[in-house]
C-alpha positions as CSV (number, residue, x, y, z in Angstrom):
1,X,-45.2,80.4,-19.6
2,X,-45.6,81.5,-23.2
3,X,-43.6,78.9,-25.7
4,X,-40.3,80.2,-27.2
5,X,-40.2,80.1,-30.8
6,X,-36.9,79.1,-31.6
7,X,-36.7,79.0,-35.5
8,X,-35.4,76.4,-36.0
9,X,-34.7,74.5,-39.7
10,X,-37.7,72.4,-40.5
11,X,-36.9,69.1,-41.4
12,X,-37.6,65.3,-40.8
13,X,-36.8,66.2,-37.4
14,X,-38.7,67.5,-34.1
15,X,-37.2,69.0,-30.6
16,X,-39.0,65.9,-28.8
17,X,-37.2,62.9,-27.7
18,X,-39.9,60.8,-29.3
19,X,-38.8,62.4,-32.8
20,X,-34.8,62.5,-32.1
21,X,-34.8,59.1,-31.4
22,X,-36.0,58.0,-35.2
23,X,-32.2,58.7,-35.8
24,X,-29.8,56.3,-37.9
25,X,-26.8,56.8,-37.5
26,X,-25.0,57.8,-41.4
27,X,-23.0,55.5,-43.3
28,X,-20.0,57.8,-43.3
29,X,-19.7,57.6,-39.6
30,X,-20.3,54.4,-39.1
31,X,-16.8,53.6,-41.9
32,X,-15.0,56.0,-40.6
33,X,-13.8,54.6,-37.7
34,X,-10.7,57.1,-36.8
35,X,-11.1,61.1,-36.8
36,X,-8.7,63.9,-35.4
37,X,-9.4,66.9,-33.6
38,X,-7.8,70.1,-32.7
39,X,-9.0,71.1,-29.2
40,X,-7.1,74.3,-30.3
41,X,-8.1,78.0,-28.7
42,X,-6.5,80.6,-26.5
43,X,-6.2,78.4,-23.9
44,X,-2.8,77.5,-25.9
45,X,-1.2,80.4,-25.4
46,X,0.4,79.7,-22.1
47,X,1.1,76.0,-22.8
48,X,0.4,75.1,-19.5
49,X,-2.6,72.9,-19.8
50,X,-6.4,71.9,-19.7
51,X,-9.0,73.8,-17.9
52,X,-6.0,76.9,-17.8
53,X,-8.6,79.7,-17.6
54,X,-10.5,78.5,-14.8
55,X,-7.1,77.3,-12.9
56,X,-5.3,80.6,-12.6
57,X,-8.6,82.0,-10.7
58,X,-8.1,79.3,-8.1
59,X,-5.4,80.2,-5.4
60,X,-3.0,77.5,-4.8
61,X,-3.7,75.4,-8.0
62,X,-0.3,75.1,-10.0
63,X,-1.9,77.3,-12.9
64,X,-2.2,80.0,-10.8
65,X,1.3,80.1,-9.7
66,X,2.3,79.9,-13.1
67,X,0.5,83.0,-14.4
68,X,1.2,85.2,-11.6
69,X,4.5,84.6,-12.2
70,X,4.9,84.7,-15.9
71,X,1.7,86.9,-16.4
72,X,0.9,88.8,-13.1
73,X,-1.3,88.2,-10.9
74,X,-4.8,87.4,-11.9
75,X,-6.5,90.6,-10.5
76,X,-3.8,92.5,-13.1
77,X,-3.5,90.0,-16.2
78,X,-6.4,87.6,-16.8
79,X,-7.5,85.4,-19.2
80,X,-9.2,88.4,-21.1
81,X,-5.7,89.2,-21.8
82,X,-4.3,85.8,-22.5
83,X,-7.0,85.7,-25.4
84,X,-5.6,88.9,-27.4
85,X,-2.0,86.9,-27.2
86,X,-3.6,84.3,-29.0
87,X,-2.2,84.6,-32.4
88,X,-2.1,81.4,-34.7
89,X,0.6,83.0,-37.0
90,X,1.8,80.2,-38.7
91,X,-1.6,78.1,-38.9
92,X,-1.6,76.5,-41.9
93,X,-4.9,74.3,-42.1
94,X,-4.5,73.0,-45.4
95,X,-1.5,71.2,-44.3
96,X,-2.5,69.9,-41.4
97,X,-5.3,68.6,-42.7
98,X,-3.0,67.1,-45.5
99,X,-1.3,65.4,-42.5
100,X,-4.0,64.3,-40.6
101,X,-5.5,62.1,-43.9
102,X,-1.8,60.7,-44.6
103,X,-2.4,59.9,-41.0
104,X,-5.7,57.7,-41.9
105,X,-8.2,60.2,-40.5
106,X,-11.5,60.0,-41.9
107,X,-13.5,63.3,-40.3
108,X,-12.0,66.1,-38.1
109,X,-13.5,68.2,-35.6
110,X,-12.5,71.3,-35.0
111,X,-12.8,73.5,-31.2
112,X,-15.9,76.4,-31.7
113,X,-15.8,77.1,-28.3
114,X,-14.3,75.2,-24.9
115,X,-15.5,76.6,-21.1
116,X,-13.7,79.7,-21.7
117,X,-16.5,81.5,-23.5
118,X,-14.2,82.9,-26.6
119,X,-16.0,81.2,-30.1
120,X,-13.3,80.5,-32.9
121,X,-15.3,81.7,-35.4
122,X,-17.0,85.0,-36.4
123,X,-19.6,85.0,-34.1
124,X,-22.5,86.9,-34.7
125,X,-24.2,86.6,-30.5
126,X,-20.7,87.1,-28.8
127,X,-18.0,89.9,-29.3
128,X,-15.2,87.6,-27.5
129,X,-14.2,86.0,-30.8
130,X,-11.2,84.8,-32.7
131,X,-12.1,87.7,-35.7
132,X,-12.8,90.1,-33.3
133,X,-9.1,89.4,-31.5
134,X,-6.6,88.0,-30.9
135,X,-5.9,85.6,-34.2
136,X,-8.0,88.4,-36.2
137,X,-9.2,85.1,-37.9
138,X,-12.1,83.0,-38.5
139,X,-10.8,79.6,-37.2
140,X,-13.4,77.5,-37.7
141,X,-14.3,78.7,-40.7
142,X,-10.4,78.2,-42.0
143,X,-10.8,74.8,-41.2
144,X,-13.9,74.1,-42.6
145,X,-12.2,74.9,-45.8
146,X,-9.5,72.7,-45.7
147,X,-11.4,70.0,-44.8
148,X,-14.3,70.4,-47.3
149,X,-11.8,71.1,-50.1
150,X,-10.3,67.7,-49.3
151,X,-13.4,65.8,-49.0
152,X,-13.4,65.2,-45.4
153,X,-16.6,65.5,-43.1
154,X,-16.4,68.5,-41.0
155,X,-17.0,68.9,-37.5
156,X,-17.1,70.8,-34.5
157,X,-16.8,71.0,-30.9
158,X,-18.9,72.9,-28.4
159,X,-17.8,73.1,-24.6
160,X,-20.2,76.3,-24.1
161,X,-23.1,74.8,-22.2
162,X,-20.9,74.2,-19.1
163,X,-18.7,77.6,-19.0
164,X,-21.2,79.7,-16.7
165,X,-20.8,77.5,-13.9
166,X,-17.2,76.5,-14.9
167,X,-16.0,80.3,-15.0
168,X,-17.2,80.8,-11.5
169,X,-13.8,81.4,-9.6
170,X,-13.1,84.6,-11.7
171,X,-15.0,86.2,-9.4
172,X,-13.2,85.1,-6.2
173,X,-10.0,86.7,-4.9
174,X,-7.0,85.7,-3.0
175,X,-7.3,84.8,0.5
176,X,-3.8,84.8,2.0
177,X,-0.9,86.9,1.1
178,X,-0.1,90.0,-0.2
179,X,-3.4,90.6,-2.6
180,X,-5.5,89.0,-0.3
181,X,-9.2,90.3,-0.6
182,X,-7.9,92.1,-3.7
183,X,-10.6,91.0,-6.6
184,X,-9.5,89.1,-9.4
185,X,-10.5,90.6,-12.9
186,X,-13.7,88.6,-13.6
187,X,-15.1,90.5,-11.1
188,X,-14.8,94.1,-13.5
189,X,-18.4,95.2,-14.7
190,X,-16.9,95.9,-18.2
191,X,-15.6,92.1,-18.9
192,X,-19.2,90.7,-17.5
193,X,-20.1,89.3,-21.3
194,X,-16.8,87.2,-21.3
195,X,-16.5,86.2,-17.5
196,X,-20.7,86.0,-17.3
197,X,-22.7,87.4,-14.4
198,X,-22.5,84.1,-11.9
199,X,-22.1,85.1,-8.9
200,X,-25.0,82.9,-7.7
201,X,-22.1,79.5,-9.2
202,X,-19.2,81.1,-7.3
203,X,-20.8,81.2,-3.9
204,X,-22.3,78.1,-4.8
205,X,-19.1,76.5,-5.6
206,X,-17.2,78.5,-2.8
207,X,-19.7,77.0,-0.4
208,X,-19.3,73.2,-1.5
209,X,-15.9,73.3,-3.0
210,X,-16.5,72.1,-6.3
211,X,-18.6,73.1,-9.5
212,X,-22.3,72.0,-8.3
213,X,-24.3,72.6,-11.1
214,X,-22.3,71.8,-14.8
215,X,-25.3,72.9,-16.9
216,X,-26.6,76.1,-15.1
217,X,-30.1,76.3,-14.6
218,X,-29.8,80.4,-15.8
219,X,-32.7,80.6,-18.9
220,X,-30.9,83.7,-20.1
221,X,-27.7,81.5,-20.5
222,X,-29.7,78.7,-22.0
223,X,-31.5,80.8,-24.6
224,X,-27.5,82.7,-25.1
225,X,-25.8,78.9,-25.3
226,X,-28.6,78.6,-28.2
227,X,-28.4,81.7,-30.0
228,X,-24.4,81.1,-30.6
229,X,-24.4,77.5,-31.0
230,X,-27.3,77.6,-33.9
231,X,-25.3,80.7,-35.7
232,X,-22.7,78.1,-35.3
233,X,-24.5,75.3,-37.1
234,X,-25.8,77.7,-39.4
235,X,-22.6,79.4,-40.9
236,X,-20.6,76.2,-41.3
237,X,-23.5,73.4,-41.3
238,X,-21.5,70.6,-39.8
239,X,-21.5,67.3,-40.0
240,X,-20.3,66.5,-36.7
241,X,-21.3,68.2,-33.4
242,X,-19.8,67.3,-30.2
243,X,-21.2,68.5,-26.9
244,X,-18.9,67.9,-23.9
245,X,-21.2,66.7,-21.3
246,X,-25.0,65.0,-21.7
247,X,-27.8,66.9,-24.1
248,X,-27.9,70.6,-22.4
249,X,-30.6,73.0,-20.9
250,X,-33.6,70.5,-21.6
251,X,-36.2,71.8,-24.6
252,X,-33.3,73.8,-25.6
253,X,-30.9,71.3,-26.5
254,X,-33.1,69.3,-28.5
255,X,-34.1,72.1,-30.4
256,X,-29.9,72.0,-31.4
257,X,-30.0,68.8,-32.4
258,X,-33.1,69.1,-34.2
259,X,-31.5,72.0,-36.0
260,X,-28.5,70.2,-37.3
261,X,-30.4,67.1,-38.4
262,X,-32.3,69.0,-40.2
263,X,-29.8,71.6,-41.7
264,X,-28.1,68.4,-42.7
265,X,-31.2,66.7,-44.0
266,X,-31.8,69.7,-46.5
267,X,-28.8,69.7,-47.8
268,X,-29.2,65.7,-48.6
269,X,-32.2,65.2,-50.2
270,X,-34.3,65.1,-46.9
271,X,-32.0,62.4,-45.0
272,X,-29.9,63.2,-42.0
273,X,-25.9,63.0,-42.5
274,X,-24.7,64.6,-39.7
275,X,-24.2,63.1,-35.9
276,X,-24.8,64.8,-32.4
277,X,-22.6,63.2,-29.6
278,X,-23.7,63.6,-26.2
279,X,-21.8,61.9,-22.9
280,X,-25.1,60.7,-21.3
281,X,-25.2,57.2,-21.0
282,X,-28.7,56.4,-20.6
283,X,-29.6,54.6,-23.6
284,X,-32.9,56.7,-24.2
285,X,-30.7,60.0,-24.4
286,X,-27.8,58.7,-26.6
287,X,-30.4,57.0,-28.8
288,X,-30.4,60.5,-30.7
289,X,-27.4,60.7,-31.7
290,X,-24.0,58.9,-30.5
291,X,-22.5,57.9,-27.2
292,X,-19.4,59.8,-26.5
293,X,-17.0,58.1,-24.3
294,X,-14.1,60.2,-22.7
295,X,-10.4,58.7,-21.9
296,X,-12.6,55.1,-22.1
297,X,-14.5,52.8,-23.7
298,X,-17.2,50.7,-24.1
299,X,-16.5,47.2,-22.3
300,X,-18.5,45.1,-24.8
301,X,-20.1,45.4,-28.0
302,X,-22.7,48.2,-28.1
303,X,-26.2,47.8,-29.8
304,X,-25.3,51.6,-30.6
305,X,-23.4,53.5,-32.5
306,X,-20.0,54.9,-30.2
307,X,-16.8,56.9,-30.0
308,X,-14.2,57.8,-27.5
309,X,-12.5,60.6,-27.1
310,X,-9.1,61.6,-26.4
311,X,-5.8,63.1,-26.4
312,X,-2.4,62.1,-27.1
313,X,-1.2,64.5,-24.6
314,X,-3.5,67.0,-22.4
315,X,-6.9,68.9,-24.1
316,X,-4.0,71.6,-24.5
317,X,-0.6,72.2,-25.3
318,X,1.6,71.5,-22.2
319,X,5.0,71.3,-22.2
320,X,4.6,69.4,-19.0
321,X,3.0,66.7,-21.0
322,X,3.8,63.0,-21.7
323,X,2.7,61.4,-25.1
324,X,0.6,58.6,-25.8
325,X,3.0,56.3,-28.0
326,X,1.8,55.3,-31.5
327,X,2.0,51.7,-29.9
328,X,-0.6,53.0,-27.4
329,X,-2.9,54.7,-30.1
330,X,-3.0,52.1,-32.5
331,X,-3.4,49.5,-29.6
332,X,-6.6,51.5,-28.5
333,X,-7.7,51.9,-31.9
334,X,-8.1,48.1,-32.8
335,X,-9.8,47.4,-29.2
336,X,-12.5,50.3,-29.6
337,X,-13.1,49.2,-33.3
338,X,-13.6,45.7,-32.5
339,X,-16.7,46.6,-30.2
340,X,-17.9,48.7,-32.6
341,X,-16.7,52.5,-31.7
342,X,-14.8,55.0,-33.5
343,X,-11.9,56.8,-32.4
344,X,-11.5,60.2,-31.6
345,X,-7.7,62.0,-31.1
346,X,-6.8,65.0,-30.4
347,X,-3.2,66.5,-32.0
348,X,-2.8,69.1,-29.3
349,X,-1.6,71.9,-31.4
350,X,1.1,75.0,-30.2
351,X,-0.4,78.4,-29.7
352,X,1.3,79.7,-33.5
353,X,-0.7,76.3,-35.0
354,X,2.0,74.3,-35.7
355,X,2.9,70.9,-34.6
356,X,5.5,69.6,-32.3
357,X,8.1,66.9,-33.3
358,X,6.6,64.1,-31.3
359,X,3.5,65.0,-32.9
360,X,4.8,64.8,-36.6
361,X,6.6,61.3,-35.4
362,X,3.2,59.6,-33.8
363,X,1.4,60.9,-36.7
364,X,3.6,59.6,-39.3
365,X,4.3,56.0,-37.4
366,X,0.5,55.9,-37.5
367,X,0.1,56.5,-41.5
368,X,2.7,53.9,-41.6
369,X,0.5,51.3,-40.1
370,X,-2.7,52.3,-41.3
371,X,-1.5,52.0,-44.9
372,X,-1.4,48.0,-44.2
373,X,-3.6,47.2,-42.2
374,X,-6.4,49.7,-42.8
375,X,-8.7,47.1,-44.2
376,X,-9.0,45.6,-41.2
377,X,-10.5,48.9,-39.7
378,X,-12.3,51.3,-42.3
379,X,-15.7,50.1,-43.2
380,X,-15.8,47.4,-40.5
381,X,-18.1,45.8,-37.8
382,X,-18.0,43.5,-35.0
383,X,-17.8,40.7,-35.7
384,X,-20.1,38.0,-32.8
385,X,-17.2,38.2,-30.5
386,X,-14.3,41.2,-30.2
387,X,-11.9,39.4,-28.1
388,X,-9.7,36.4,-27.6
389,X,-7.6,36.3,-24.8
390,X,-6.7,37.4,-21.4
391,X,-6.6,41.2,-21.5
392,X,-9.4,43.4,-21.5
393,X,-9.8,47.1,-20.3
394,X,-12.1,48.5,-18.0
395,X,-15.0,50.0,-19.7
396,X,-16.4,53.6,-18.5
397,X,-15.0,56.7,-19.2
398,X,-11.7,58.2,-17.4
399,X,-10.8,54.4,-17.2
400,X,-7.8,54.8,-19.8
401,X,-4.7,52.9,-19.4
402,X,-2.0,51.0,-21.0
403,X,-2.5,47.6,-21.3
404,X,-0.2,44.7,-20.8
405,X,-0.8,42.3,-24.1
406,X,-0.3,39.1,-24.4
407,X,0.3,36.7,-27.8
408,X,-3.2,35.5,-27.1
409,X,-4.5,38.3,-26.8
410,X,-6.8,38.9,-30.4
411,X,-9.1,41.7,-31.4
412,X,-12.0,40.9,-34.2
413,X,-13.2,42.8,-37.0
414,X,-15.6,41.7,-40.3
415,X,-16.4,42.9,-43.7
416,X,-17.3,41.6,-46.9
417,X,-17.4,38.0,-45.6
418,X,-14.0,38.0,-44.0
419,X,-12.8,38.2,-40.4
420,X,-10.1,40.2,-39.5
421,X,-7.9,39.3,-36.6
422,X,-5.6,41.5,-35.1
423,X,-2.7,39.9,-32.7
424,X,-1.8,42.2,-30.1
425,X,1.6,40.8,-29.4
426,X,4.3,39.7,-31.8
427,X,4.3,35.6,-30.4
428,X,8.0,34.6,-29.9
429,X,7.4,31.2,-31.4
430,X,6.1,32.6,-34.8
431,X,2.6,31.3,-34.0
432,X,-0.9,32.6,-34.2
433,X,-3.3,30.3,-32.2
434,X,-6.6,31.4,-32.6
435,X,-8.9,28.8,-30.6
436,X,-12.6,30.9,-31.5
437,X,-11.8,29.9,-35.2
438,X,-11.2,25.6,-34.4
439,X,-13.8,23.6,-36.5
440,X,-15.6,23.6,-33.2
441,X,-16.5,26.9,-34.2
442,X,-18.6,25.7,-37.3
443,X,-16.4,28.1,-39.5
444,X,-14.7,26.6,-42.6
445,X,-11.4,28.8,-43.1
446,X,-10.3,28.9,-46.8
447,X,-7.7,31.4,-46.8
448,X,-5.3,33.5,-44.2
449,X,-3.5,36.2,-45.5
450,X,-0.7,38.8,-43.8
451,X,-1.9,42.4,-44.2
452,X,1.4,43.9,-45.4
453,X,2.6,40.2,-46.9
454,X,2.4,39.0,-50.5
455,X,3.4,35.4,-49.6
456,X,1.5,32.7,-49.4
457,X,0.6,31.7,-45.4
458,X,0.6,28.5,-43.8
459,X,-1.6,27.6,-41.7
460,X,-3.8,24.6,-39.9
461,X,-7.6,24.6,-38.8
462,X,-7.6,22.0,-36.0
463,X,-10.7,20.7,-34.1
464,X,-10.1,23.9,-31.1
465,X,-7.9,26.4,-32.9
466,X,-6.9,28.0,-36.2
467,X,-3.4,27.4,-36.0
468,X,-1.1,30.3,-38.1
469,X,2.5,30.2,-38.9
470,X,4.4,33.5,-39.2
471,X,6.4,34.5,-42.6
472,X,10.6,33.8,-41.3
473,X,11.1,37.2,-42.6
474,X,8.5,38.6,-40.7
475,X,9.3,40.9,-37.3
476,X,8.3,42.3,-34.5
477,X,7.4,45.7,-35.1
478,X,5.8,46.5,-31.8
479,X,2.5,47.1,-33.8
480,X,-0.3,44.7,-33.7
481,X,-0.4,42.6,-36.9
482,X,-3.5,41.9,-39.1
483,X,-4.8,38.6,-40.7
484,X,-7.5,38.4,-43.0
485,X,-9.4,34.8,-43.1
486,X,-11.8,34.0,-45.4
């Protein structure tokens, strides 16, 4: 088989595992500790949920009841139709970007493209895209302004690789009832470029009852993932790119992340700033970029650079939805920092762009707490231990819960010499007892400070525990507090 030349950026960088693997993780990253991201697209527009424009193809799912009866029924109105209502008439990036650094954010990632095969920006390989309809806007590119205009790394999201497979039950049809054997309209001829030709995944899927193959093994749509997802890193040059799932279609893939290291590396005097996150877990893949943990997290302290990712609701808007609480975010934040990951949230955003109020509130309870006790999480590392204490979450991804903390319960950062220690729970006697700092431990404590208190602490290094006293005036906020020792 004759090689394909893909033309890609040359650079410091080859599409070999060998080569990928030289990567180094940037300095940026590895500070930043807590980005936001809007996992925003037409898939909005109903404000029904995640995954909505596989969903209504798939009788009996409550998606599909919902269309059919706000919409019509999918062999009518499908999601080729939901896309054009798509409008984003009062997205306003600048201030949402605005918000999201008050917030403490220190990169965002923006949605190119999820499973649903419509790109937010003004693709060049694919007429189903946000300045071709619906929003009449360049999405991506909108936000790429805002961001870079503020100083913030920019990145993006891709969720292409898995949509052939993924879009499969467009093809089906009902099977009981009054448009029974009536096809749905991914089965039209003259939508084929937007619902793809994948037959071969439907009766795949029909026949097993579930999506068998999440990257398909197509070439065409390997060598059409590439085309789009290169004009994506070449228009906007991110320094972020997230691929939902592990390093797609083999050769092809690593020619992507070839591609963006080395688009990056020429615009930075030859050295790679920007970071590929992959979900495979094998430490020989995610050696070439970072591990990308969904809804979880690591259970220890990685040798490697990591994030998780997640939502404070669903992937999108759903007015069935229950929030996160800040309590909840800023609790997860402190655990995944302390083994050495960065945090990932999504803001789910309203079709029009705009926030919701429980949005603004989280948002703004979260500024509020990271303007005191940031220090303890920008710029940090583990620190030889991340936890003291009885709680601790199961690692793995899709293993996200709330946890039940007690006042023994401490998280560990370091930086610059000091160790941070974060309680987890306000202790109803006013005391921190830290027993991993005693003078067993070989550590010599000078000083304890308060984040967020100018007085002066007291406190008491005993043989087994570094024993800290709580200002009177202090209270239970519900947040984790922070104390610096030196």
């Amino acid at each position: 088989m004759e090689k394909i030349n893909f033309n890609i950026q040359e650079g410091p960088f080859s599409p070999t595992w060998e080569s990928l693997r030289q990567f180094k993780c940037p300095q940026w990253f590895l500070d930043a500790k807590f980005g936001i991201w809007a996992h925003w697209g037409p898939q909005s527009v109903p404000m029904y949920g995640d995954w909505y424009a596989r969903n209504i193809y798939r009788e009996g799912e409550p998606q599909y009841y919902y269309h059919w009866r706000k919409y019509d029924h999918p062999s009518k109105v499908g999601y080729k139709d939901i896309v054009q209502m798509w409008k984003a008439e009062r997205f306003k990036p600048e201030e949402l970007i605005d918000l999201y650094i008050k917030a403490g954010a220190r990169y965002f990632v923006a949605q190119a493209v999820h499973h649903d095969n419509f790109d937010n920006w003004n693709s060049r390989y694919h007429r189903w895209n946000a300045v071709n309809m619906g929003p009449k806007k360049d999405i991506v590119g909108m936000w790429c302004k805002a961001a870079r205009e503020r100083g913030l790394p920019f990145g993006v999201s891709e969720h292409l690789a898995a949509s052939f497979s993924w879009f499969a039950p467009s093809k089906g049809h009902d099977t009981k009832g009054s448009y029974k054997g009536i096809p749905y309209d991914g089965n039209d001829p003259a939508y084929e470029d937007f619902y793809h030709p994948n037959r071969d995944e439907y009766e795949l899927e029909k026949q097993h009852g579930k999506i068998v193959n999440w990257y398909s093994p197509n070439p065409q749509w390997h060598m059409k993932w590439f085309l789009r997802i290169k004009d994506l890193i070449d228009q906007y040059e991110p320094d972020f790119l997230y691929t939902d799932g592990g390093v797609p279609f083999g050769e092809v893939g690593l020619n992507i992340v070839a591609h963006l290291y080395n688009t990056s590396a020429k615009n930075h005097g030859g050295i790679n700033q920007a970071v590929h996150t992959q979900k495979d877990t094998n430490p020989e893949v995610y050696k070439i970029g970072v591990l990308d943990i969904e809804r979880g997290a690591a259970e220890d302290i990685l040798s490697h650079p990591w994030q998780t990712d997640t939502c404070l609701g669903g992937w999108f808007y759903d007015v069935r939805a229950v929030y996160k609480t800040p309590q909840q975010v800023i609790e997860m934040l402190i655990d995944i920092v302390s083994k050495g990951g960065n945090l990932l949230l999504n803001i789910p955003q309203k079709p029009d762009g705009t926030l919701d109020d429980e949005c603004l509130y989280i948002l703004d309870e979260i500024a509020k707490w990271m303007r005191v006790n940031g220090e303890g999480i920008y710029g940090t590392r583990p620190w030889k231990r991340y936890r003291e204490g009885p709680t601790k979450g199961q690692g793995g991804a899709f293993q996200e819960k709330k946890l039940e903390w007690t006042p023994e319960d401490f998280r560990f950062t370091q930086k610059d010499g000091k160790i941070f220690a974060f309680q987890m729970k306000y202790p109803g006697d006013h005391k921190a007892i830290i027993k991993s700092l005693g003078l067993s431990s070989g550590i010599f404590v000078k000083k304890v400070k308060l984040l967020g208190f100018e007085g002066k602490l007291e406190f008491d290094q005993l043989e087994n525990a570094l024993v800290i006293k709580l200002p009177e005036k202090w209270y239970d906020t519900g947040y984790p507090h922070c104390f610096c020792i030196e």
